[in-house]
C-alpha positions as CSV (number, residue, x, y, z in Angstrom):
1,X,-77.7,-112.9,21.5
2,X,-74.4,-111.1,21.6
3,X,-74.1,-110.2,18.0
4,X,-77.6,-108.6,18.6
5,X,-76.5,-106.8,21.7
6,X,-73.6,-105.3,19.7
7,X,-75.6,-104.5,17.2
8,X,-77.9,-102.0,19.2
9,X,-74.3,-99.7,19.5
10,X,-72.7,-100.2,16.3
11,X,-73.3,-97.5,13.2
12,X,-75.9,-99.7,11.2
13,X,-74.2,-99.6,7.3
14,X,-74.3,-96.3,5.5
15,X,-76.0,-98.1,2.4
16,X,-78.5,-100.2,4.5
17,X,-79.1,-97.7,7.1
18,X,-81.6,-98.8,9.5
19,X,-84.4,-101.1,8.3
20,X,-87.5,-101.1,10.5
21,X,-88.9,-98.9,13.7
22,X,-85.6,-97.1,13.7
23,X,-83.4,-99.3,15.2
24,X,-83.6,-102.3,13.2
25,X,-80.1,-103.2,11.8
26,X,-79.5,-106.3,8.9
27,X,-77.5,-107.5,11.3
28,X,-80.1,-108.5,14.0
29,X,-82.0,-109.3,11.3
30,X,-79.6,-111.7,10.4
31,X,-78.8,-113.2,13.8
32,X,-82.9,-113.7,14.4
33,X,-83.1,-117.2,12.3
34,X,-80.0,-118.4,14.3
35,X,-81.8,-117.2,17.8
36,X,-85.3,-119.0,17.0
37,X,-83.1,-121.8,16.1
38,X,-81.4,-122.1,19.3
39,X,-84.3,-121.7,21.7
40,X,-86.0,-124.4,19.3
41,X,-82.8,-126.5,20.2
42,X,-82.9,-125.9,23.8
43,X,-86.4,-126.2,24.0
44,X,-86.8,-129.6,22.1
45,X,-83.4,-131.1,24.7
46,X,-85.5,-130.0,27.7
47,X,-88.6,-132.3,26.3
48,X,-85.7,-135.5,25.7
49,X,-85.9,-138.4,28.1
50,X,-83.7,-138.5,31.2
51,X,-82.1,-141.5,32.2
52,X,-82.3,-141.8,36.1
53,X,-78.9,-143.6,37.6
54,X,-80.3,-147.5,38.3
55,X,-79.5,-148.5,42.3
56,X,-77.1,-151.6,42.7
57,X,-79.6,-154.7,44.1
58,X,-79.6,-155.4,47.3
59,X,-77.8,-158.5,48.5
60,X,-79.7,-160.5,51.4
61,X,-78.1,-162.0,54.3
62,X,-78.7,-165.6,53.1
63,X,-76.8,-164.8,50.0
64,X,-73.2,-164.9,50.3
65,X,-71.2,-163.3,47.1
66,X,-69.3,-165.5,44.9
């Protein structure tokens, strides 16, 4: 996201120039793949299982600890 960011102030490359709706720089072109894969990422650790911590058992009176 930062490279992008930077991107939107830097002087796009004399020989590129900029590529689509006037602001469009290789650069965030570049950086987009890595992006989508990140939210992929992100999105696919939110769906992983979550272990929940197990509580200890509960010792009864009648039992007496060893």
């Amino acid at each position: 996201m930062f490279r992008i960011a930077v991107e939107f102030v830097r002087v796009p490359d004399a020989q590129l120039g900029y590529l689509a709706f006037g602001w469009v720089t290789m650069g965030q072109l570049q950086s987009l793949p890595l992006v989508i894969v990140g939210l992929v990422l992100l999105w696919l650790s939110r769906r992983a299982p979550v272990l929940e911590p197990q509580q200890p058992p509960v010792q009864s009176k009648e039992e007496k600890p060893a």
